[in-house]
N, C-alpha and C positions, 0 to 999 in steps of 0.2 A: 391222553393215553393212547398208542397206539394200538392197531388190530395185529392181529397175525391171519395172514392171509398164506392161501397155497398158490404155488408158483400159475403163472398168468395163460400158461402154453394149454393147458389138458382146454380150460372155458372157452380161452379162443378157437379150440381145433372144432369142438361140438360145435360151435357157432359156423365157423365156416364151412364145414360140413354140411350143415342144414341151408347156408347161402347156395351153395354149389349144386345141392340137390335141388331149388327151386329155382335157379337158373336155368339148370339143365332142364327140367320141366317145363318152363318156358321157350325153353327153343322150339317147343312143339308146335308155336304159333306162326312159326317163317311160311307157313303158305297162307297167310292171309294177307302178308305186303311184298313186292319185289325187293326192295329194301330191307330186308332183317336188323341191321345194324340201325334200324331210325329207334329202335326199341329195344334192342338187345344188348347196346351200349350202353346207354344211358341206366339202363337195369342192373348193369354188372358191377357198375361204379355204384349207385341207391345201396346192391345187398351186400357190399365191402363195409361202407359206412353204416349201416344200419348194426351190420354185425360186430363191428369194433365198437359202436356204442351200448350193446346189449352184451357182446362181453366186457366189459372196463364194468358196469352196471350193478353185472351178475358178480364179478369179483370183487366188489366192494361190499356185500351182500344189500344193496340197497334192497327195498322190497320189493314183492314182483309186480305188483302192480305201476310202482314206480317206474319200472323197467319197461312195462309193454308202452304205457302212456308218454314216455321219452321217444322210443321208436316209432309210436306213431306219430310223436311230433314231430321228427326228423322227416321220416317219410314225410309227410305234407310240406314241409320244406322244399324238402330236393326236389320234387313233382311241380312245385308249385315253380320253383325256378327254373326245373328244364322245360316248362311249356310256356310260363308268361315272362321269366325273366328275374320277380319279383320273388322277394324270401315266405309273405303270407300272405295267403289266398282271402286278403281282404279289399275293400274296395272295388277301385279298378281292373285289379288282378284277379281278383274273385269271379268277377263278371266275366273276364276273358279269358278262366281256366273254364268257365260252364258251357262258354260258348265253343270252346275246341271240342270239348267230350259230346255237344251236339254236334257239329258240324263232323267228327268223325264219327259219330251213329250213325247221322246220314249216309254218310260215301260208304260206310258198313251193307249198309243197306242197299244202296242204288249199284254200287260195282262189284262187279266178279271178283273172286280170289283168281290171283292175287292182284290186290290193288296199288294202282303204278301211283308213282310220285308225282305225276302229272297232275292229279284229281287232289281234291282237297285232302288231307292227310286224317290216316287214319291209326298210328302211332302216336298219340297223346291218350287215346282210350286205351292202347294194348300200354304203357305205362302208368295210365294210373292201376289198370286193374292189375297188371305185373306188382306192381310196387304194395298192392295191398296183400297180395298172395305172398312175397316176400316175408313182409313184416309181420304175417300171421302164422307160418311156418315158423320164422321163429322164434315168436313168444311162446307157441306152443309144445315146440320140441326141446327147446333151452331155456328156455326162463320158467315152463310149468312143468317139464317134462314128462309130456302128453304124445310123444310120439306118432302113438297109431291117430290119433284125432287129427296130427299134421300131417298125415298119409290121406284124410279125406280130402284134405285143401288139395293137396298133390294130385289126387284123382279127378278133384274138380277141375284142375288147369289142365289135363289130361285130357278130360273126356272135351272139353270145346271143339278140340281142330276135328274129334274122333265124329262129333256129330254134326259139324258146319260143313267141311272140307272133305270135297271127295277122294281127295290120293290117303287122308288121315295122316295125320302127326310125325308116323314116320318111326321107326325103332332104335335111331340110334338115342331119341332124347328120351323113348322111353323106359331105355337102358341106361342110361347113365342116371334117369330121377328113381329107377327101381333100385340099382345098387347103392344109391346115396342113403333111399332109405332105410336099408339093411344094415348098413353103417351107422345109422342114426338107434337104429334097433339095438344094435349091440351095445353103444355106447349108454346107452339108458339103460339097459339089463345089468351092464358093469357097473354102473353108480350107482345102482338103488339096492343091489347083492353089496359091495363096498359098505355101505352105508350099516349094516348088520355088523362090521370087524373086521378080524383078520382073515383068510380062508381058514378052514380047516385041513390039515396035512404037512407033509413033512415042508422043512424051513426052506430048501428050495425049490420046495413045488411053484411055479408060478401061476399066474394067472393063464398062461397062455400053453402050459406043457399038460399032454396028455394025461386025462384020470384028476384033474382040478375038480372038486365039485362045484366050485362057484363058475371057470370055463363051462362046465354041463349043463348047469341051472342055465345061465345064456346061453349056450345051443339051442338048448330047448325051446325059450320062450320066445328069441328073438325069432328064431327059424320057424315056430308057427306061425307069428303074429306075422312075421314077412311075406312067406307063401302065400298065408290068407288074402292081406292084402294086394300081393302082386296078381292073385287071381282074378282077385275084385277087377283089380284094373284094368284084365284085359277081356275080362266078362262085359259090364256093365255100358263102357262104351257104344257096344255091339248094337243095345237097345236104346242107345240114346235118342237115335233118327227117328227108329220108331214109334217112341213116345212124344217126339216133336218139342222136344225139351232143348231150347235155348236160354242160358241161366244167363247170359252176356246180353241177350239180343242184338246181337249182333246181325245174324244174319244170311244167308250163303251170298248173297248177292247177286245170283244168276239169274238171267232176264229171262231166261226161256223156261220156265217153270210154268205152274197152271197158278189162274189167275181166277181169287177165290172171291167170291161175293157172299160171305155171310152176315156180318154186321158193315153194311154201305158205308158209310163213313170211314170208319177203319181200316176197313180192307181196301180200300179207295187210293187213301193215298198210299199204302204201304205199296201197293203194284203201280203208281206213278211213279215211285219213287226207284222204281228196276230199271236198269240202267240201259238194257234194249226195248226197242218197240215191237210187241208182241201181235201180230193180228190176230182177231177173235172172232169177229163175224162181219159175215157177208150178205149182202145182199143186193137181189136184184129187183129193179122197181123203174115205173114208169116215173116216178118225181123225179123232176127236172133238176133239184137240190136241195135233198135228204139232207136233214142234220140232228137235232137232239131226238135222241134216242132214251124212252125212260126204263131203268131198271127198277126204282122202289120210289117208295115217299115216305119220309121221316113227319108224322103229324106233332110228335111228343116231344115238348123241350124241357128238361128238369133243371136248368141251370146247371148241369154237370156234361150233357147229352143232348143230343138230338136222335131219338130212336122213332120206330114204325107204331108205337102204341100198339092199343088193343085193336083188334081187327075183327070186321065182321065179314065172315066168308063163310058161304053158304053154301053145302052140295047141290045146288043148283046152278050155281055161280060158276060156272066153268067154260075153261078157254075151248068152243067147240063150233062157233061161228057168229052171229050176230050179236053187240053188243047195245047195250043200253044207252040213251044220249047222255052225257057226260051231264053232272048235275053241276046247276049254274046255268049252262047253255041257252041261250032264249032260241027260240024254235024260229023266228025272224034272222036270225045270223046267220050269211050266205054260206057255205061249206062247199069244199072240192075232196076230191075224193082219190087216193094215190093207190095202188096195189105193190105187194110186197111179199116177196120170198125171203126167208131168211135161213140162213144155215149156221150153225156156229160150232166153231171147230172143240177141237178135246184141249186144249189151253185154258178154254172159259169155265168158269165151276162156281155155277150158280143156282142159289134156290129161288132166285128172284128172275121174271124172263122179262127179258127189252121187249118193250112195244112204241109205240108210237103214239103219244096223249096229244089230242082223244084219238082215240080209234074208233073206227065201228063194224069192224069186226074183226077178231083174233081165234084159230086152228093151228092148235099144237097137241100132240099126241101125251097122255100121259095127265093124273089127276092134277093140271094146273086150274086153282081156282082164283077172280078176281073180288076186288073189295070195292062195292058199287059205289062208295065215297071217294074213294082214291082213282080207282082203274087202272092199279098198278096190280100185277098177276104176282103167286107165289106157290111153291110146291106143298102139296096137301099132303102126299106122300115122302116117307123116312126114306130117305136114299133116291131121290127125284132131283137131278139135277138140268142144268141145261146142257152138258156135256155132249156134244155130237148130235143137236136135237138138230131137226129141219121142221119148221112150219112157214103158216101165211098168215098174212095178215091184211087189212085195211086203213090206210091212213085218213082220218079227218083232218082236213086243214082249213078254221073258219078264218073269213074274211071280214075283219074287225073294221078295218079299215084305218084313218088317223084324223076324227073326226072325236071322238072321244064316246060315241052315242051310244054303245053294246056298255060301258064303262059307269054305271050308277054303284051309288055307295049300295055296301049289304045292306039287308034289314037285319033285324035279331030274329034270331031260329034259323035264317040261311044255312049256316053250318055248325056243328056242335060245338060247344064251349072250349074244347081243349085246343081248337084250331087259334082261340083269340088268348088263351091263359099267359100270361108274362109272369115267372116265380117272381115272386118278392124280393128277391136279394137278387136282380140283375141291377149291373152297375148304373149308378148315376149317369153318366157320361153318355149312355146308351139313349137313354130317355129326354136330356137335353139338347143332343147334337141333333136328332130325331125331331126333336120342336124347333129348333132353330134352323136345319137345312129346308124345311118344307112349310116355314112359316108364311110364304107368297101363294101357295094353294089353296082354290077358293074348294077343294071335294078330295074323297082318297086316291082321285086315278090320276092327278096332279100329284099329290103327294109322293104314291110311286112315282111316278116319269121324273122328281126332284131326289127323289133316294138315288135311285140309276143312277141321274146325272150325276150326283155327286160324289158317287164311290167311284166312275170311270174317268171323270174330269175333273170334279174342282176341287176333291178334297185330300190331296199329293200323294194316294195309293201307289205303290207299287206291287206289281206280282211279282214273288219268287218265290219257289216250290219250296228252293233250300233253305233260304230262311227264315220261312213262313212258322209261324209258332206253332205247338201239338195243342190239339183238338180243338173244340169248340163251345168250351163252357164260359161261363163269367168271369174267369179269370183271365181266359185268352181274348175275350171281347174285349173285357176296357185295355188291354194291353195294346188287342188291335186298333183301336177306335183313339190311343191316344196320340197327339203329336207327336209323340218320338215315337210312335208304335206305325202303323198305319203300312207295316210288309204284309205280303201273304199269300195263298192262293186260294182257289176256288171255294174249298170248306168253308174261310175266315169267312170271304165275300156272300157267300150263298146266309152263311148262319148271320152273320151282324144284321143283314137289309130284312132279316125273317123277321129276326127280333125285335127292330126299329121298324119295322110295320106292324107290331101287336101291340107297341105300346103307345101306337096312331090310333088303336080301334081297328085293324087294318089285316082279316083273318090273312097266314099266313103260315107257308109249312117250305120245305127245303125236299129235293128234289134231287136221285142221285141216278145218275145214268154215262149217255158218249154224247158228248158236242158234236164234231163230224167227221163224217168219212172220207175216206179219197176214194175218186175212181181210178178203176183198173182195168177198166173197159168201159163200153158203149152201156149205159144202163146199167153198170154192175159196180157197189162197192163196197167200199171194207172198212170197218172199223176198227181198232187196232190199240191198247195199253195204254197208249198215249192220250188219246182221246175220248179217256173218263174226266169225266166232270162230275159239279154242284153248281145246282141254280136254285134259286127261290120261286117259289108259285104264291100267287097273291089271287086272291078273291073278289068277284064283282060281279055285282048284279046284272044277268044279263049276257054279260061272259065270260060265268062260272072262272074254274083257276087257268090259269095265266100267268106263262112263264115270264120275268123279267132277267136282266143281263148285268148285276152290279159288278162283275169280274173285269176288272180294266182291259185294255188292247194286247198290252202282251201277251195275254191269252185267247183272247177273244176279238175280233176284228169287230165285228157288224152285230147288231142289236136288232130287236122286233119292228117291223115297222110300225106297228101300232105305240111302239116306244121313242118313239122318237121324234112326238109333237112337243111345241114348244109352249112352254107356263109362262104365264103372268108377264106377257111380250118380251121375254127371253129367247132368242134363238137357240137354235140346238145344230150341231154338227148333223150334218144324213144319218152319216153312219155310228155317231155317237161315242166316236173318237172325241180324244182329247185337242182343244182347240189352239193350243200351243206348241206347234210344230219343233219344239226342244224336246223332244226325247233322246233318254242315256241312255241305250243298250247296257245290259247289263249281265253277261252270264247267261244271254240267252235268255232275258227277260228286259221290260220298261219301264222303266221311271216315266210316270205318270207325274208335270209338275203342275202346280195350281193356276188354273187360267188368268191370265192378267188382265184381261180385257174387263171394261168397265160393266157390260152386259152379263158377263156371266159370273160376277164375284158372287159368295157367297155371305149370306148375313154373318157377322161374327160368331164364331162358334163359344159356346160356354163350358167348357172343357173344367172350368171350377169344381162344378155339379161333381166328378169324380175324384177331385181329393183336397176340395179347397182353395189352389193356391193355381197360379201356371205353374207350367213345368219351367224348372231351372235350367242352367246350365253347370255341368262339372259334375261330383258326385252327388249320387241325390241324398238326401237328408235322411231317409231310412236306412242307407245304408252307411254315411257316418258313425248315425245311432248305434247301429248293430254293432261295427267296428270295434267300436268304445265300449262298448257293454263285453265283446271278449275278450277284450284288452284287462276290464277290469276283472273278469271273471278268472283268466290268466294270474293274474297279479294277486287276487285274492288267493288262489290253490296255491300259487308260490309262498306269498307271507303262511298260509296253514300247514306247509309242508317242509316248511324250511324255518321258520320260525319257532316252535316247541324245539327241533333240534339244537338250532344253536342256542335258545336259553337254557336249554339240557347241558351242553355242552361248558356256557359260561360257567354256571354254578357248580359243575364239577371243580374248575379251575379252580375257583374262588373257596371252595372247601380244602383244596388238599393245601391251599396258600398260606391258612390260616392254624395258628399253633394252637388253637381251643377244641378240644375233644372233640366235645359235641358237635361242632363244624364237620370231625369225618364220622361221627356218627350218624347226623344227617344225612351226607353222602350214601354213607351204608347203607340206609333206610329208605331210600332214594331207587338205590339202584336195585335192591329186591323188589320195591314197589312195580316200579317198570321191567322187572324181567320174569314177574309173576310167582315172586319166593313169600313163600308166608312170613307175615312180618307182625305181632301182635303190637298192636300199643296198649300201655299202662302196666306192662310188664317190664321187668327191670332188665338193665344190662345182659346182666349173666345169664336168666331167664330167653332171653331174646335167643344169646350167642349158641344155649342151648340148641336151639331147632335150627340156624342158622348153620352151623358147620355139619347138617346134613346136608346141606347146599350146593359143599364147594366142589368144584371139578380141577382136573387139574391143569392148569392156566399152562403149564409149559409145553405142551401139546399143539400142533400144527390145528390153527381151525377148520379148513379144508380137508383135513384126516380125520376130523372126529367122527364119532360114529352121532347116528343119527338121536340117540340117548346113553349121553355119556355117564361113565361111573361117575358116583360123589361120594364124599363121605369124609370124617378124619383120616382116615388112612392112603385116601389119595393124593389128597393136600395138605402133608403135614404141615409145609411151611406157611400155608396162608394160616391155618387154624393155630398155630402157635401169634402169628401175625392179629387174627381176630382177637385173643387172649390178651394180647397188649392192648390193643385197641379198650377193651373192656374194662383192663383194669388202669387205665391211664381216665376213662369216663367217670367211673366207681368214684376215683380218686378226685378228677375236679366236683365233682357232682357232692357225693358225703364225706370226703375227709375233712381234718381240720384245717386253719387256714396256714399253708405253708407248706404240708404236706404235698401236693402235686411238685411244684420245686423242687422237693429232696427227688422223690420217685423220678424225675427226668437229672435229674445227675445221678441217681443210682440206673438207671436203666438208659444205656446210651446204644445198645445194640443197633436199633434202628428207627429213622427217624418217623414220626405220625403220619407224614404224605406218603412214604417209601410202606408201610404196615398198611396205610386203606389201597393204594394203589393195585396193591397185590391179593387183599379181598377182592377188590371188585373183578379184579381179572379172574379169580376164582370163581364167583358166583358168574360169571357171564361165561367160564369154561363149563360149568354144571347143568345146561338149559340148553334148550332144543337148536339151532341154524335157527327156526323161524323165530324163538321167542329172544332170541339179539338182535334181529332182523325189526320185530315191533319194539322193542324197547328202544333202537334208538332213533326211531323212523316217529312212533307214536308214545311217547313217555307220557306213564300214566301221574307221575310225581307233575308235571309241568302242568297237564289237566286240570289236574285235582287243586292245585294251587289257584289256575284262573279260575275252577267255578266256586272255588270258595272267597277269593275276591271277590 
């Protein structure tokens, strides 16, 4: 049986309407790339098709949920094929739609607005998150019609450029998404007034001529609701900056900002990753060649983190002149002694002050106190920063020498328990590779000099900032730590060799500060954005913590000299470079390849320990799985969603086909059931047909004109309820007459035939019931249910 539907033009104008308006909203984002069209194109074509699929959707009255779950499957579509190529974001393409939306975070981050085409592209993130703001404007304005809730989406795509970008978004796109959404306003005020009847007033009062009270009622409502929100949106912005609210993370991407030290790691690389080099601090000192410089020390690894832990700092502990010897230190270890000025400009913003480990003595103004475990300094006071400080300092520099003699294993009690705690759930891979790289060391200060070794030479590291994986827990270790993994920077290197010396026995904490400065005069130099780092400090009897150098050359040229004696008649490079003079430039970084020389291979590594098996080659196996699993889960929502309909459907067929009463009695029965008309069983015919022709509505009626609760009753359909009465008494007749009887009754009664009388029931009872309860009846029939769970 066919539907009656209202013409196709009114569903598709709201649709495009609410496209037009979040497009336009979207242009608000043209200063975040020099190319606007890398993402305004490609968006224009997404909210055409999006919207012709959500209206064709809405016309057909599928459900709504049907409708939003279509469009975002489209959406994921198109997105997935304007960035990878490929129609779903599985596999292969999966991996290399995740990897564009990082690599444009980055350039987000590292470059100014606006970011030129040169730099890695940062239009695959303003499309996907385009394409989502799309498709939720318009499930929300057209498919639930929720208008003002899709004026917050609008506000959200609004306020980004309002609080990232210093010129701001700009008025003309926020004039064309504020008058779209007034448009959208009215048009929802008109159908949901519509949906109550006719107007009240004379017959050609229109909708649109002066003195309409349904025109008034939308004046009114749309015209608040509009203001309101047009206010909203140019309020709200205002305070976005100053709430420091980036809902994109995106980014400004300006290098000249202040460069924030509160959580070290974090903040670390987020300001390496600014796309100028920033100077911070200065300093002038009689050392020949200044280089790491410490801000903090991370003692705490939770398998999620590397943080400062608990700290014992004591008002008496204060940077005011002579410090304590560095514990560890054996009082036999030759020391020189460097003097130091430091000044640090208003760019640097920190609660943490660089020193120089060890020192032996630090003067700086201001309640900074140290922690006589660490002898890393930190502000005691709320609003204590290093911003524009100047003090002095004392460098200690012992002389270990490369003899290995200052270098005995700890004892137990040396240093507190938490310096050795490795969590339980660090990866396998970690604790294997860890025994097998340093399996030739006869003590732990071999063991270090064999970790070194083998993150800068033999174990095919490369550094790159860009794409180095985020943070530093167990999940990015074994990621680091595996053969196909093994990218990174500073962070990965500093955390992996910490961790792989706690689970040697081997105390060990990470270490955040500036590698080195340049000079800029005679005695005088500068540290600068670029030259923050992470390094690991390792423990020994003797000569307390001690920094080592696992960051390969790319970043780091030259290593301790106390690092750089040779294990178990292994030679070692001077400088602790890689021993195979094929290095790939890469982007401003080295490929680091595995030494081939006979002397420095390394035992085989047991990479099983972390998942069993080597690594493959092609797709790996978990993500097959996954594949497969939403494939089937797909397939399954299809057969659940599409499957009751069409046996809905067959058995309609199949009842009006057949010349036995009860076949369109069934039907009857049927189609009350799923459209939620009270239906008794064990009550007769007539009984039934009773309650039933309070039901009908009347079927000749446009369904797109009905009102939102149509009249029913005999008096509206007469012709169905005359239609019901045949039906009844053609049942009556097969059911209790005598045999022969129904034969005469269908040659006396030829008016119309039994498919032509249920057809026009059912159209009745589906005219008399809500848009939503046709909408579930033929989406989710409750007759198909009932039949499987009673099978």
């Amino acid at each position: 049986m066919s539907r009656h539907r209202g013409p196709f033009g009114p569903v598709l104008l709201v649709g495009l309407v609410a496209a037009l308006t979040s497009w336009a909203a979207l242009t608000s984002w043209h200063g975040f790339v020099v190319d606007r069209g890398s993402y305004l194109g490609p968006l224009a074509v997404l909210a055409v098709l999006v919207t012709l699929c959500g209206s064709l959707l809405r016309w057909t009255g599928a459900p709504r949920w049907v409708t939003a779950l279509a469009q975002l499957l489209l959406g994921t579509v198109l997105v997935t094929r304007e960035i990878t190529g490929s129609l779903l974001p599985l596999g292969g393409a999966g991996t290399e739609l995740w990897r564009s939306i990082e690599v444009s975070l980055d350039s987000a981050r590292q470059y100014a607005a606006p970011i030129s085409a040169n730099v890695p592209p940062v239009w695959p993130l303003l499309v996907v998150l385009g394409a989502l703001f799309i498709v939720l404007v318009d499930i929300l304005a057209c498919t639930y019609h929720r208008v003002p809730i899709a004026g917050l989406v609008l506000l959200a795509v609004y306020s980004v450029p309002s609080g990232l970008l210093d010129t701001g978004p700009g008025w003309g796109s926020f004039a064309a998404a504020a008058g779209g959404f007034l448009v959208l306003l009215h048009l929802e005020s008109r159908d949901h007034l519509l949906r109550w009847g006719r107007a009240v007033g004379p017959e050609e009062d229109t909708l649109w001529r002066h003195g309409n009270p349904l025109r008034e009622a939308m004046r009114a409502g749309a015209g608040r609701i509009g203001v309101t929100a047009t206010a909203l949106a140019l309020v709200v912005p205002t305070f976005v900056p100053v709430l420091a609210v980036d809902i994109l993370d995106l980014g400004n991407g300006h290098g000249d900002g202040d460069i924030r030290i509160r959580k070290p790691i974090a903040d670390m690389r987020r300001d390496l990753e600014r796309g100028r080099d920033v100077p911070l601090i200065r300093i002038t000192t009689d050392d020949p060649r200044p280089s790491y410089l410490r801000v903090s020390v991370l003692n705490r690894y939770t398998g999620d983190e590397w943080s400062s832990g608990d700290r014992d700092v004591a008002s008496d502990d204060v940077a005011d002149g002579a410090l304590p010897r560095p514990p560890g230190l054996a009082a036999d270890v030759p020391t020189k002694t460097y003097d130091y000025e430091v000044s640090i400009n208003d760019a640097f913003d920190s609660t943490w002050l660089p020193t120089q480990f060890p020192a032996a003595s630090v003067d700086a103004s201001g309640d900074w106190r140290f922690d006589p475990a660490t002898m890393d300094f930190l502000a005691a006071d709320d609003g204590l920063t290093t911003k524009g400080l100047d003090y002095t300092m004392t460098a200690l520099d012992p002389e270990y020498g490369t003899d290995g003699r200052f270098f005995g294993d700890p004892r137990t009690g040396d240093v507190p328990a938490e310096l050795l705690r490795v969590p339980g759930n660090v990866p396998p891979i970690a604790r294997n590779l860890a025994d097998s790289v340093t399996r030739p060391a006869r003590n732990d200060y071999e063991r270090a000099l064999l970790l070194q070794r083998w993150f800068r030479q033999d174990g095919g590291f490369t550094y790159d900032l860009r794409r180095a994986p985020d943070g530093t827990g167990n999940e990015t270790l074994a990621t680091f730590l595996a053969r196909d993994g093994r990218v990174g920077y500073c962070e990965q290197y500093a955390s992996a060799m910490a961790v792989m010396a706690r689970t040697l026995g081997i105390p060990a904490r990470v270490a955040v500060g500036f590698l080195e400065p340049t000079e800029i005069d005679a005695g005088v130099w500068e540290y600068s954005s670029h030259d923050l780092h992470a390094w690991p400090e390792l423990y020994f009897a003797g000569a307390g913590w001690v920094r080592f150098e696992p960051t390969p050359s790319g970043r780091v040229e030259e290593v301790p000299a106390y690092s750089r004696v040779p294990v178990a008649g292994s030679g070692d490079d001077p400088t602790g470079l890689p021993s195979d003079s094929n290095q790939v430039p890469s982007g401003g970084t080295t490929t680091v390849a595995p030494n081939p020389g006979a002397t420095n291979k390394p035992r085989p590594e047991s990479d099983a320990g972390a998942d069993g098996s080597q690594q493959d080659q092609g797709i790996p196996t978990p993500v097959l799985i996954s594949g497969g699993i939403v494939l089937l889960v797909l397939l399954l929502a299809a057969v659940a969603l599409y499957g009751p309909r069409a046996v809905r459907h067959r058995d309609r067929q199949h009842r009006f086909a057949s010349p036995d009463p009860d076949q369109a009695w069934a039907e009857l029965r049927a189609t009350a059931r799923d459209l939620g008309v009270p239906w008794t069983d064990g009550r007769s015919p007539r009984e039934v047909s009773a309650v039933l022709v309070d039901h009908l509505g009347d079927p000749g009626t446009d369904p797109e004109r009905r009102p939102e609760r149509p009249r029913t009753g005999p008096e509206v359909a007469p012709e169905a309820t005359d239609a019901l009465d045949r039906i009844v008494r053609r049942v009556e007749h097969a059911r209790y007459a005598r045999p022969g009887a129904v034969a005469v009754l269908e040659r006396t009664d030829t008016s119309t035939s039994l498919a032509t009388d249920a057809a026009l029931v059912v159209a009745a009872l589906e005219a008399g019931v809500t848009p939503r309860a046709r909408r579930r009846a033929a989406w989710v029939p409750r007759s198909v249910w009932q039949r499987l769970r009673r099978g």
